[in-house]
Short mmCIF file of the C-alpha atoms (twelve columns), coordinates in Angstrom:
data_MODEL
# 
_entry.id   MODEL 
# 
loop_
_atom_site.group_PDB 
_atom_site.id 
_atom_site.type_symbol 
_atom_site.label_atom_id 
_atom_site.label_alt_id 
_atom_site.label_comp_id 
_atom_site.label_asym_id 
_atom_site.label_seq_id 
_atom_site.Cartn_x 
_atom_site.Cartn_y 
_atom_site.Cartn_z 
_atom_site.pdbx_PDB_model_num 
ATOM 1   C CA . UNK A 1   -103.454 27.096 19.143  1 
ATOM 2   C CA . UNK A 2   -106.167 24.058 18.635  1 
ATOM 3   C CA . UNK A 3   -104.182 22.007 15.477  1 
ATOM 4   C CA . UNK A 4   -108.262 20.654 15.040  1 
ATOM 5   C CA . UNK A 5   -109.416 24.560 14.259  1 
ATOM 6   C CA . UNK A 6   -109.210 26.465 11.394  1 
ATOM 7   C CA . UNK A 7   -107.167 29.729 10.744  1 
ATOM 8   C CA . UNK A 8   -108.265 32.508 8.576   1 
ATOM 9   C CA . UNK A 9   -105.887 35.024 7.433   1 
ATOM 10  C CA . UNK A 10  -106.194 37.933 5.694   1 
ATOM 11  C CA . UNK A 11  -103.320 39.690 4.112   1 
ATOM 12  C CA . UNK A 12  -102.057 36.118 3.581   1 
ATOM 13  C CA . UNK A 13  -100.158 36.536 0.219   1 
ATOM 14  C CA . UNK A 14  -98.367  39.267 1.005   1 
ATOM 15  C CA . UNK A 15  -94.579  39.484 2.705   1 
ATOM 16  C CA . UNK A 16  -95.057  38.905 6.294   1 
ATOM 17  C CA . UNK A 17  -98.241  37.012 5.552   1 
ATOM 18  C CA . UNK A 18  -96.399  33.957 3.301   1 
ATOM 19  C CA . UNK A 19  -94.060  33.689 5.746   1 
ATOM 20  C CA . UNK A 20  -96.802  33.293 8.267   1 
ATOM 21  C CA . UNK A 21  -98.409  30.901 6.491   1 
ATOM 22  C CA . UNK A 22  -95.411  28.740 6.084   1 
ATOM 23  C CA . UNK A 23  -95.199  28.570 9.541   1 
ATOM 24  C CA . UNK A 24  -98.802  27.744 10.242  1 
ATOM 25  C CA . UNK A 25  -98.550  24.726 7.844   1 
ATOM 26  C CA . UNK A 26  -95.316  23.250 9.473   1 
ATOM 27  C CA . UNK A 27  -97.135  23.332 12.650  1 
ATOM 28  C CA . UNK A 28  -100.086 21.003 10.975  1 
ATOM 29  C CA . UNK A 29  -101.997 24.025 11.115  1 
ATOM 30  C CA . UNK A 30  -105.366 24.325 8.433   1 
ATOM 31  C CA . UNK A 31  -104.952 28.192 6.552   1 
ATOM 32  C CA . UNK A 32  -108.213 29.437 4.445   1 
ATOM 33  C CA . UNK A 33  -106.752 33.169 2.537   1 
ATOM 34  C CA . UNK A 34  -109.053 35.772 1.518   1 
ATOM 35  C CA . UNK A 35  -107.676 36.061 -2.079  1 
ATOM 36  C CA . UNK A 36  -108.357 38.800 -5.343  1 
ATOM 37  C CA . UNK A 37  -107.718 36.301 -7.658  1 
ATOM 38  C CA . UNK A 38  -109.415 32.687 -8.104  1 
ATOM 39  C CA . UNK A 39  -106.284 31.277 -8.520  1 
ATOM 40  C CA . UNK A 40  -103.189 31.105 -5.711  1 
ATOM 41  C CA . UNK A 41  -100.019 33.078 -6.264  1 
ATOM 42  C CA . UNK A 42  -96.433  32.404 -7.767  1 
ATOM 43  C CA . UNK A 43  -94.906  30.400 -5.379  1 
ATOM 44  C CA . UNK A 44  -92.200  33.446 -3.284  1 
ATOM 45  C CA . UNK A 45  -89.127  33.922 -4.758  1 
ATOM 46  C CA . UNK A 46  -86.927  31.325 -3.410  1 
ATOM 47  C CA . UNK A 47  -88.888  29.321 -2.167  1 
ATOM 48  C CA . UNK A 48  -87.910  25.503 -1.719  1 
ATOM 49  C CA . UNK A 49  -91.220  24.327 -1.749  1 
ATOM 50  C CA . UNK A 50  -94.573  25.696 -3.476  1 
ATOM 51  C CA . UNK A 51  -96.293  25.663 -0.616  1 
ATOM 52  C CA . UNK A 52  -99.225  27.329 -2.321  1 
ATOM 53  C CA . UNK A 53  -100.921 23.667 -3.239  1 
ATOM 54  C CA . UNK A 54  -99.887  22.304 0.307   1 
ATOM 55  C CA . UNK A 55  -103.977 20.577 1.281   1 
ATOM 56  C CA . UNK A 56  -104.201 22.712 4.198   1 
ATOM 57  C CA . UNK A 57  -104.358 25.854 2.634   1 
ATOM 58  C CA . UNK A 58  -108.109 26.822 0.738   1 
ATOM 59  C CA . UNK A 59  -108.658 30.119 -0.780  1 
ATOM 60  C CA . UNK A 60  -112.072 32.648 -0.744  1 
ATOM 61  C CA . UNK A 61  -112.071 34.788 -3.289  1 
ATOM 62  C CA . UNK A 62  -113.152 38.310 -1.942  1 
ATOM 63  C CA . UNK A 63  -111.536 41.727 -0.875  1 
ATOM 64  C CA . UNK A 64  -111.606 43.747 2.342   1 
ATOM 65  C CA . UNK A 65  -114.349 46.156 1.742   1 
ATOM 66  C CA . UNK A 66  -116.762 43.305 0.934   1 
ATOM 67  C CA . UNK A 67  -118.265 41.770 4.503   1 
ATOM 68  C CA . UNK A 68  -119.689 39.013 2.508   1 
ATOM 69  C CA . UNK A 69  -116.668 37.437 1.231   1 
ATOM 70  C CA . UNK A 70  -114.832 38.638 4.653   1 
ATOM 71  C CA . UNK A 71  -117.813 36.411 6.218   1 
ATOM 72  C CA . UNK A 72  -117.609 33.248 4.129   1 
ATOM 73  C CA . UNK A 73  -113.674 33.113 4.391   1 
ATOM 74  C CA . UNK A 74  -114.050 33.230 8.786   1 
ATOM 75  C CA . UNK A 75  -116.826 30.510 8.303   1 
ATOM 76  C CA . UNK A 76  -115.514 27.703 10.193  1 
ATOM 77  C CA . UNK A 77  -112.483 29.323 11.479  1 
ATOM 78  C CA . UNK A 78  -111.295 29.815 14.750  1 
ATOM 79  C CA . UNK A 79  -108.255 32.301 15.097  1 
ATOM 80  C CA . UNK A 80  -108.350 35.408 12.400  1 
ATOM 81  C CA . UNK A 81  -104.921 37.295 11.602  1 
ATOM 82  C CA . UNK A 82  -105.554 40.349 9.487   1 
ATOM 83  C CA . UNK A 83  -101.974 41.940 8.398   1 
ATOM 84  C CA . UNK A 84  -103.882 43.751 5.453   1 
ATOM 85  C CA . UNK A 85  -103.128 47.399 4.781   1 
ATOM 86  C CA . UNK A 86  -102.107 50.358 2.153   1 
ATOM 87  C CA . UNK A 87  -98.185  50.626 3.232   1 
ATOM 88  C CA . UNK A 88  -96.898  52.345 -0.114  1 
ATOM 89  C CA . UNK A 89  -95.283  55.395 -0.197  1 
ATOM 90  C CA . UNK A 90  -97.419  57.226 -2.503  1 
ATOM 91  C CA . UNK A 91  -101.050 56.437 -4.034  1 
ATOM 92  C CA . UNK A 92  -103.081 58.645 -6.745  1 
ATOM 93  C CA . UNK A 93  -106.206 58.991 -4.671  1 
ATOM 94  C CA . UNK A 94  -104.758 59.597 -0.805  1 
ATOM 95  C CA . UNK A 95  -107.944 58.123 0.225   1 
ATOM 96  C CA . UNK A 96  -107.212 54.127 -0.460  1 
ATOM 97  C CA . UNK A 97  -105.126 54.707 3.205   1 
ATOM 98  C CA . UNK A 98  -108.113 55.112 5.026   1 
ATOM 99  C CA . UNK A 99  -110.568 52.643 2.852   1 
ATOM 100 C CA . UNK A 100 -107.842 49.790 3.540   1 
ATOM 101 C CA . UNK A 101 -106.049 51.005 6.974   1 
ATOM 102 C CA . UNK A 102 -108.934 52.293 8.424   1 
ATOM 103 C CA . UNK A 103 -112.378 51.069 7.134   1 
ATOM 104 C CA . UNK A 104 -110.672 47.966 6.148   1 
ATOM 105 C CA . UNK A 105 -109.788 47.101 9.350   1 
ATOM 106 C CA . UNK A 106 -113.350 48.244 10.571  1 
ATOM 107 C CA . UNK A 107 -114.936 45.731 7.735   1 
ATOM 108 C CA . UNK A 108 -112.547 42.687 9.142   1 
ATOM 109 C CA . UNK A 109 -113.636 43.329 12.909  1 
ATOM 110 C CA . UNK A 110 -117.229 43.651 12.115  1 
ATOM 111 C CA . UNK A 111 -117.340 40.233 10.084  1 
ATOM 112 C CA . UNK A 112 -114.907 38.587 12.902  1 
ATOM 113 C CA . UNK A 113 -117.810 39.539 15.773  1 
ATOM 114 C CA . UNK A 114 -120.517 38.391 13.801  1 
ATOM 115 C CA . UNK A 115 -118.516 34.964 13.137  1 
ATOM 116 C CA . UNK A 116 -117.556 34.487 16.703  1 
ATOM 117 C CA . UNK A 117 -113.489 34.606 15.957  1 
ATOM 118 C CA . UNK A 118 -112.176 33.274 19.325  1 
ATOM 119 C CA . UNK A 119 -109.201 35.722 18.588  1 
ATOM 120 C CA . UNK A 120 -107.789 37.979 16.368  1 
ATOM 121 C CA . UNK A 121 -104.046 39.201 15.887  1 
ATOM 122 C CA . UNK A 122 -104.661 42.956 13.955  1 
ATOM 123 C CA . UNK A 123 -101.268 43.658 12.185  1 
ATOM 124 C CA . UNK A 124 -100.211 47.477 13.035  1 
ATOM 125 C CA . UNK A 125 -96.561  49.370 12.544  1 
ATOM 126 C CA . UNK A 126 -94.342  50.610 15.143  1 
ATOM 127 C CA . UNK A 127 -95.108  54.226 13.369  1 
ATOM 128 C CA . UNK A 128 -97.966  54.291 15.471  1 
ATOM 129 C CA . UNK A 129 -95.808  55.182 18.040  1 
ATOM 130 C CA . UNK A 130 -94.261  57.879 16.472  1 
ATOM 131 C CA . UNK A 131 -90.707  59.117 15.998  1 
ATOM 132 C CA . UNK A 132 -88.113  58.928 19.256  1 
ATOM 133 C CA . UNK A 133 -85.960  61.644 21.098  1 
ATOM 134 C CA . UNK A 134 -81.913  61.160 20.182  1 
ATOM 135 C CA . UNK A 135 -80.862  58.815 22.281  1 
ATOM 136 C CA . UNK A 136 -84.218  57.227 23.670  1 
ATOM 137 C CA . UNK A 137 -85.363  53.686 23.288  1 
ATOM 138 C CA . UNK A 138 -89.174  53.823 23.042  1 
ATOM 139 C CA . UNK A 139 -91.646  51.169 23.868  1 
ATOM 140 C CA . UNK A 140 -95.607  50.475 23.921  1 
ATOM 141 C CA . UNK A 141 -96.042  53.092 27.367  1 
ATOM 142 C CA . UNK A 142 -94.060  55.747 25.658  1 
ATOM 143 C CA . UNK A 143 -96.871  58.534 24.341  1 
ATOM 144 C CA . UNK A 144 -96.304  59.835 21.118  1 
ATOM 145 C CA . UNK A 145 -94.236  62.761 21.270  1 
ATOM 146 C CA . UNK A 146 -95.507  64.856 18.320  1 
ATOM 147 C CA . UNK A 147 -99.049  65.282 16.465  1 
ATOM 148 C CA . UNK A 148 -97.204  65.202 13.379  1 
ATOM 149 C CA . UNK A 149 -98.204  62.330 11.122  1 
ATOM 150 C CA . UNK A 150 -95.354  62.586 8.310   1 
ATOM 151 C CA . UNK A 151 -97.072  59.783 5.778   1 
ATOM 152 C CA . UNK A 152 -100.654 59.102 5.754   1 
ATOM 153 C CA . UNK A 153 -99.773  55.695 5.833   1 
ATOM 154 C CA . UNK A 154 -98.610  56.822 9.882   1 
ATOM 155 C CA . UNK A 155 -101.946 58.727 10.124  1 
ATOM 156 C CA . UNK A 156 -104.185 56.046 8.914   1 
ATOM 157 C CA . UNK A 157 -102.958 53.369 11.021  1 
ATOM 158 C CA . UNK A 158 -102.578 55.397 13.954  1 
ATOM 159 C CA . UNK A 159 -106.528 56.134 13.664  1 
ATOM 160 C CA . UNK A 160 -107.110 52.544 12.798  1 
ATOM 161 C CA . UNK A 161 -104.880 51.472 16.442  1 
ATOM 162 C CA . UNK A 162 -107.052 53.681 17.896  1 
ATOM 163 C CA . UNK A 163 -110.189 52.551 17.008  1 
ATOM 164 C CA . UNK A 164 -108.785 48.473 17.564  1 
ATOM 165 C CA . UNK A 165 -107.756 49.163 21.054  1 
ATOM 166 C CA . UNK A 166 -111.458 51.016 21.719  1 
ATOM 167 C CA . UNK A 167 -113.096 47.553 20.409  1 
ATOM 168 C CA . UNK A 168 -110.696 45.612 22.583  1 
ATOM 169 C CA . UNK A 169 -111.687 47.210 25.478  1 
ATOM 170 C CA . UNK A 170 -115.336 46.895 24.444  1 
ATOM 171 C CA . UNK A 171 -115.161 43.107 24.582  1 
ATOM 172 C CA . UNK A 172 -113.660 42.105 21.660  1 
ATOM 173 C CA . UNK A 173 -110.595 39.488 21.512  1 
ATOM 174 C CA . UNK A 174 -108.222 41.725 19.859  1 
ATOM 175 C CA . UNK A 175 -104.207 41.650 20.253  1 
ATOM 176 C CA . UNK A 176 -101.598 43.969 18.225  1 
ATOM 177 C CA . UNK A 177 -98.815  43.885 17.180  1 
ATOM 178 C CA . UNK A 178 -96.421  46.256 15.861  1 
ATOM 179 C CA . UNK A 179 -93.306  45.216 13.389  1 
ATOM 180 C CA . UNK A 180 -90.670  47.536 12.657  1 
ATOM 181 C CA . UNK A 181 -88.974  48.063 9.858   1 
ATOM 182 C CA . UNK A 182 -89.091  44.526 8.099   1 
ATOM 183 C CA . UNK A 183 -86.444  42.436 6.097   1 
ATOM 184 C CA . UNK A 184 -85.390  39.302 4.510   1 
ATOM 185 C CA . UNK A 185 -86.114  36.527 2.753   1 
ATOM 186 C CA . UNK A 186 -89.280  36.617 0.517   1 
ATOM 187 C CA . UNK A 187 -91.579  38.633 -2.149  1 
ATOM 188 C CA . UNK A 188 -89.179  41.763 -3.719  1 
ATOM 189 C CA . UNK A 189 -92.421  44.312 -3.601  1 
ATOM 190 C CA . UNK A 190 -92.258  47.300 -1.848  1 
ATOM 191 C CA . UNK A 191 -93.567  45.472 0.945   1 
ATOM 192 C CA . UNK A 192 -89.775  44.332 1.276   1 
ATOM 193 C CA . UNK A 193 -88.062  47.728 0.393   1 
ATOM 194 C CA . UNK A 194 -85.273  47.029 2.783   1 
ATOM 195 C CA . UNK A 195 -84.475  43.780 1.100   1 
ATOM 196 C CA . UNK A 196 -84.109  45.464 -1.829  1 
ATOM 197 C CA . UNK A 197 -82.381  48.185 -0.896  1 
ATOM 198 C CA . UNK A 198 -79.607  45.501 0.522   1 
ATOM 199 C CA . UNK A 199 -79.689  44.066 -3.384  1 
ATOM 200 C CA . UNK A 200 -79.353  47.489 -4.544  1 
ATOM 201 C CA . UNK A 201 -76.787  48.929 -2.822  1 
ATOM 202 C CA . UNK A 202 -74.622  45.488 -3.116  1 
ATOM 203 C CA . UNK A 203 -75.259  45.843 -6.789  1 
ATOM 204 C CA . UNK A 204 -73.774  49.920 -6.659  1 
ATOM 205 C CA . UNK A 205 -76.759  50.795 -7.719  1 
ATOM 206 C CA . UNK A 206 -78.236  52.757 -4.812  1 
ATOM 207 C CA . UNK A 207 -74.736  53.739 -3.952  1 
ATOM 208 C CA . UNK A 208 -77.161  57.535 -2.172  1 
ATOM 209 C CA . UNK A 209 -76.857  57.442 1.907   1 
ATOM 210 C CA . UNK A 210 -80.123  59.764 3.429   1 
ATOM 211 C CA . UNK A 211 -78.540  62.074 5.965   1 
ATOM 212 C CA . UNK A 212 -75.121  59.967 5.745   1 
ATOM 213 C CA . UNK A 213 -76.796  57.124 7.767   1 
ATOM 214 C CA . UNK A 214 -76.646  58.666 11.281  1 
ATOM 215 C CA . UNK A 215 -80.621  58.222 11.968  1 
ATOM 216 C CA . UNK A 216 -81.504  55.384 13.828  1 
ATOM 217 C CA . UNK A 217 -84.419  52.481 13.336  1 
ATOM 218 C CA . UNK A 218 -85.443  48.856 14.237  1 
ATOM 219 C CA . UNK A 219 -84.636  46.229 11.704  1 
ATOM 220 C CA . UNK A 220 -86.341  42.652 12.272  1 
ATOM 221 C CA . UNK A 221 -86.173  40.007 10.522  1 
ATOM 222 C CA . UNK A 222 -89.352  38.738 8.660   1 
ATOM 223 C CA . UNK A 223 -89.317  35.241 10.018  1 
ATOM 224 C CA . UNK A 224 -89.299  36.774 13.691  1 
ATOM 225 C CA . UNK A 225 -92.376  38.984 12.433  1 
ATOM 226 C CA . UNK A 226 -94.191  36.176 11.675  1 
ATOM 227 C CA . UNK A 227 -93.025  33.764 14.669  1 
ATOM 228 C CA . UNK A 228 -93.831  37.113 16.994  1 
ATOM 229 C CA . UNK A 229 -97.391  36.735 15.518  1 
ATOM 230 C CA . UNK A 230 -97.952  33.128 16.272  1 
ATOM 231 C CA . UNK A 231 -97.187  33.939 19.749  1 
ATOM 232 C CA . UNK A 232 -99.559  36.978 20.285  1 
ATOM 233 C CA . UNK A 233 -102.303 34.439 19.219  1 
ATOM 234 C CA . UNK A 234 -101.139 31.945 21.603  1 
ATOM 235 C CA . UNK A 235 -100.452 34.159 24.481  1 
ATOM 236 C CA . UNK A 236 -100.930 37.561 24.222  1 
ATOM 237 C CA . UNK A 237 -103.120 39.408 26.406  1 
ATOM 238 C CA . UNK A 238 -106.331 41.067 25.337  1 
ATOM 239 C CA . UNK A 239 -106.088 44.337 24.433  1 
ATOM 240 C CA . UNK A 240 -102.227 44.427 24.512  1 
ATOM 241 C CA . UNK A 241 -99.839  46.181 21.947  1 
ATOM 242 C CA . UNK A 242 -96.498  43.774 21.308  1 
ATOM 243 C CA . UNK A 243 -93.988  45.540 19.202  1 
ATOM 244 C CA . UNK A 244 -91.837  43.145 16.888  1 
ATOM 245 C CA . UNK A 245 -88.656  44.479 16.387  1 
ATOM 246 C CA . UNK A 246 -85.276  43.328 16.091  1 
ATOM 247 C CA . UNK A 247 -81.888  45.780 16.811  1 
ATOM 248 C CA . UNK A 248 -81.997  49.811 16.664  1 
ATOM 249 C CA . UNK A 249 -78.765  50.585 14.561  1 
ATOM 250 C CA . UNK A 250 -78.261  53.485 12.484  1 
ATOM 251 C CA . UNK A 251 -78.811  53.065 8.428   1 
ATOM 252 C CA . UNK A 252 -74.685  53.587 8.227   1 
ATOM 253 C CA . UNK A 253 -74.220  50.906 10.582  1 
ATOM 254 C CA . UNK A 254 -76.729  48.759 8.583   1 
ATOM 255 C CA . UNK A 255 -75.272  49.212 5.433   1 
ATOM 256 C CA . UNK A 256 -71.798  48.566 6.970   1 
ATOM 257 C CA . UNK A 257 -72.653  45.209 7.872   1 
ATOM 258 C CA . UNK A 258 -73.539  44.571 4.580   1 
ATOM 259 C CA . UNK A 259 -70.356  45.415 3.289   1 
ATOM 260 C CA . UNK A 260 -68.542  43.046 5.868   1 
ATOM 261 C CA . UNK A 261 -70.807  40.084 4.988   1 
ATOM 262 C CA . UNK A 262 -70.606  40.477 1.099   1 
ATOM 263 C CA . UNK A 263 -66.500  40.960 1.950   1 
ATOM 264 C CA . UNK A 264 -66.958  44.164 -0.887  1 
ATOM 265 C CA . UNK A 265 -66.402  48.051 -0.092  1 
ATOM 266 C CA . UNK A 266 -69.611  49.716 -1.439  1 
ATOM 267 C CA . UNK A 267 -69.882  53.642 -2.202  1 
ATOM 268 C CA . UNK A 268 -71.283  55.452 0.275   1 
ATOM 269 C CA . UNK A 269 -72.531  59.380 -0.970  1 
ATOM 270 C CA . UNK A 270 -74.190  61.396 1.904   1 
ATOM 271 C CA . UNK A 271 -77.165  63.266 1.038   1 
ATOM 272 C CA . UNK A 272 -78.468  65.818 3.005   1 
ATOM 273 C CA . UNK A 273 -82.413  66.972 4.310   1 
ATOM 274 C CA . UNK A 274 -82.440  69.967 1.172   1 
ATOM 275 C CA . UNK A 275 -81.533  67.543 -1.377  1 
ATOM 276 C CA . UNK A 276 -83.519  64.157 -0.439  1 
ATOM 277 C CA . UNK A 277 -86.502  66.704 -0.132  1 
ATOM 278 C CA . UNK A 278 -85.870  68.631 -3.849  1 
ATOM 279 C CA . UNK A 279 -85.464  65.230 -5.282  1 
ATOM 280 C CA . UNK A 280 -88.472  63.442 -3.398  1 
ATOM 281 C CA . UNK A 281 -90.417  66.874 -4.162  1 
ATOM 282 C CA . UNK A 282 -89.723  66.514 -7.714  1 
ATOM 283 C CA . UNK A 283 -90.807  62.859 -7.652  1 
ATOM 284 C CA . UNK A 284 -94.127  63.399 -6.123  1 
ATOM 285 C CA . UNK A 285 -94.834  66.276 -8.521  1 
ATOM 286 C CA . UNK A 286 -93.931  63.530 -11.572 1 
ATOM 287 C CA . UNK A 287 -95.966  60.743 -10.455 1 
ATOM 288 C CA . UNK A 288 -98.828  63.242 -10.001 1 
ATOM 289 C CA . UNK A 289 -98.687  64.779 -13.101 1 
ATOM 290 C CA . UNK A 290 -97.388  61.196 -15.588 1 
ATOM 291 C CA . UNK A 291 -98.607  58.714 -13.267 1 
ATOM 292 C CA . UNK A 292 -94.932  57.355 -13.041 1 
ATOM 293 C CA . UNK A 293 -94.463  56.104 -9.196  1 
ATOM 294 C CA . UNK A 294 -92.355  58.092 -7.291  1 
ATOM 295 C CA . UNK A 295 -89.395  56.137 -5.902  1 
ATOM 296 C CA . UNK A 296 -89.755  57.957 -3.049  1 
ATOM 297 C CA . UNK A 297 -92.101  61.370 -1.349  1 
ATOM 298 C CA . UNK A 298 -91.246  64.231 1.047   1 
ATOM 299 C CA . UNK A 299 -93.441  62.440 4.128   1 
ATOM 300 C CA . UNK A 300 -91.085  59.219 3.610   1 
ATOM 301 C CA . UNK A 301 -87.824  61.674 3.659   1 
ATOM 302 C CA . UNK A 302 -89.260  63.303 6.638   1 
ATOM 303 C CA . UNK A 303 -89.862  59.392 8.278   1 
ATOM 304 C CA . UNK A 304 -86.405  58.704 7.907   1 
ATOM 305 C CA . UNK A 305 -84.776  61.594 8.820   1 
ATOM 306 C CA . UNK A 306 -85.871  61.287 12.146  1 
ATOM 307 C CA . UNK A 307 -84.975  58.151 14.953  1 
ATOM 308 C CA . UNK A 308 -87.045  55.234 15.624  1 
ATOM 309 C CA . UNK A 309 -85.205  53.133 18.601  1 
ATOM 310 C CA . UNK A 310 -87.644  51.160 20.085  1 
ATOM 311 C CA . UNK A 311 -87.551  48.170 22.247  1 
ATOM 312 C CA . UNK A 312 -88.869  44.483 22.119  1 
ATOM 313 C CA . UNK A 313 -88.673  43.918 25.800  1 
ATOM 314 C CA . UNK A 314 -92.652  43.595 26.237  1 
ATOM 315 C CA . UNK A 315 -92.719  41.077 23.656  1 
ATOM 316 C CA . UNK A 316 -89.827  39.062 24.794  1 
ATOM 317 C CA . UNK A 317 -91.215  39.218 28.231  1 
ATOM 318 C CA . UNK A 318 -94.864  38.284 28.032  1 
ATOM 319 C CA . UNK A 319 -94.849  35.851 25.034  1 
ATOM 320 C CA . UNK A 320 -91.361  34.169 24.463  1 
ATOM 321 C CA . UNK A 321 -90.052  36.455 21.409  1 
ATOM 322 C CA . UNK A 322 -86.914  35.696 20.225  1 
ATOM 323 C CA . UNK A 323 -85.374  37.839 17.125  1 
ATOM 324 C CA . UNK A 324 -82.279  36.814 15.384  1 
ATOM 325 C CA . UNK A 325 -79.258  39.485 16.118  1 
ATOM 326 C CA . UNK A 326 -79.223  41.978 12.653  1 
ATOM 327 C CA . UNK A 327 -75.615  40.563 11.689  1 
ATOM 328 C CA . UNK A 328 -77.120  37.075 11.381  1 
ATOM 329 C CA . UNK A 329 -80.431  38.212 9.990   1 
ATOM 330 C CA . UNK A 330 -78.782  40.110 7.326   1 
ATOM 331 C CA . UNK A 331 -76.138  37.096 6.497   1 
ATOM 332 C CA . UNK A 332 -79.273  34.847 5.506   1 
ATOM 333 C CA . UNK A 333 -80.554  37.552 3.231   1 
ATOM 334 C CA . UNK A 334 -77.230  38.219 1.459   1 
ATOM 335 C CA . UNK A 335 -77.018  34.492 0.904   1 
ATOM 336 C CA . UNK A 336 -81.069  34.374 -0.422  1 
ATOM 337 C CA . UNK A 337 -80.522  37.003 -2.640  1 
ATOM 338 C CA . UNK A 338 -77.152  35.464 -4.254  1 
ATOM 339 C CA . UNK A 339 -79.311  32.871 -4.364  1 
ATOM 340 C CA . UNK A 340 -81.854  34.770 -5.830  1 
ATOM 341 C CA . UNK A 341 -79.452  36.439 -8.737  1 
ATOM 342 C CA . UNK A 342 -78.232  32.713 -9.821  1 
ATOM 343 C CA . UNK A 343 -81.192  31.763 -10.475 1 
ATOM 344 C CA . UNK A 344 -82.515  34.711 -13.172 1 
ATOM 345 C CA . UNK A 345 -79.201  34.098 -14.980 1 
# 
């Protein structure tokens, strides 16, 4: 990328999007953020630096179903990231996933074209891709092997990949990428559930183990996410899918690493598919009915309950990505989040 153009970003303030942004400004790199509010945010959790008054970041006030604001924040900007989207696991109107996941993402394309972005990097999930067989590493070739959508989150952004790679093929400079299942250092919001499921379950307080651990994902670490999106901008191909993942390891082997890095034996309690589904049943039925948020719903059960190996390879390949091994990736956390529990003493 041109250190003389501008970047805008939208979706900047969230997890994978500070962490993008800190990398842009190290590399001299001018930011402008579509932002809610008029003023920036807390500085992350952590954080060494406030990086939020750094002179190479502006924010545009605005939101994503407003063109106008989505216009005057690309004005003058080069390279467009958009890593925007409805990700929680349960909402009180179902249709926010497809006014932010889907039209969303149309709104940001539309004012991009009109603005002349010389790229954009569109932010999707390795969900899109669907669950995988026992024993099969999946990657961006491998069709999805069930219509099933188990979240609507899955459903909306599987629409929404659909419709990007239809506009990439009709001209427009689009490249995705998919993360996987995200960690580390950075904003606690649900956003960063894994993170704080590590705090959790260090702290014996989410001592419950879905299925006793033997389903498989991809855990990468957020710094990787956003490095992984640098490098789609700067060399991936048009109309190309990159997933951003780290290791596939079960959740028992995950959570057994954390036990050897924190040196502590944690309590482990298996629960089993009737259980996790009375208890997220009963949740979902709460939160609609008191408006308490559910900690988590059936569709998120169902996600977990089945494998998501998938493999990096494409990514590594074409544009240089690099992710940190889990053990490594999930020493740093540990450390940030001691950190992180010093300081709010």
């Amino acid at each position: 990328m041109d250190v003389s153009k501008k970047i805008c970003i939208i979706g900047g303030t969230g997890f994978i999007g500070t962490k993008l942004v800190e990398k842009l400004l190290a590399r001299g790199m001018s930011v402008r953020l579509l932002s809610r509010c008029e003023n920036p945010p807390s500085p992350p959790k952590g954080a060494e630096v406030d990086f939020w008054g750094h002179p190479n970041i502006e924010f545009v006030r605005g939101e994503i179903n407003d063109i106008d604001s989505l216009r005057r924040c690309m004005e003058g900007c080069s390279y467009l990231f958009h890593l925007v989207a409805y990700a929680k696991n349960w909402a009180p109107n179902k249709s926010i996933y497809e006014k932010i996941n889907v039209i969303g993402m149309r709104n940001v394309f539309t004012a991009a074209k009109a603005m002349g972005m010389e790229r954009t990097v569109w932010t999707s999930t390795i969900v899109t891709f669907g669950p995988t067989r026992k024993g099969v590493v999946g990657d961006e070739t491998m069709p999805r092997i069930t219509n099933r959508y188990f979240t609507e989150y899955e459903e909306t952004k599987t629409v929404a990949e659909r419709e990007a790679l239809a506009w990439a093929a009709n001209g427009f400079p689009l490249v995705i990428v998919n993360p996987s299942r995200v960690y580390g250092p950075g904003q606690l919001t649900e956003g960063n559930a894994l993170t704080r499921l590590i705090d959790e379950y260090d702290r014996g307080k989410a001592p419950i183990v879905l299925n006793a651990g033997v389903n498989v994902g991809n855990y990468v670490l957020v710094d990787d996410v956003a490095e992984g999106h640098i490098l789609a901008m700067e060399k991936g191909q048009i109309g190309q899918r990159y997933i951003l993942g780290g290791e596939n390891a079960s959740l028992y082997q995950f959570l057994t690493m954390i036990d050897t890095i924190s040196g502590k034996k944690h309590l482990k309690i298996p629960i089993f598919r009737p259980g996790a589904l009375f208890f997220s049943h009963c949740q979902k039925k709460r939160a609609r009915w008191l408006g308490i948020y559910p900690r988590i719903t059936p569709g998120w059960v169902r996600t977990f309950l089945a494998d998501w190996a998938y493999s990096s390879e494409k990514a590594k390949t074409e544009l240089g990505y690099d992710p940190t091994p889990l053990r490594e990736g999930l020493t740093q956390t540990y450390h940030w989040l001691l950190k992180i529990r010093e300081q709010n003493l």
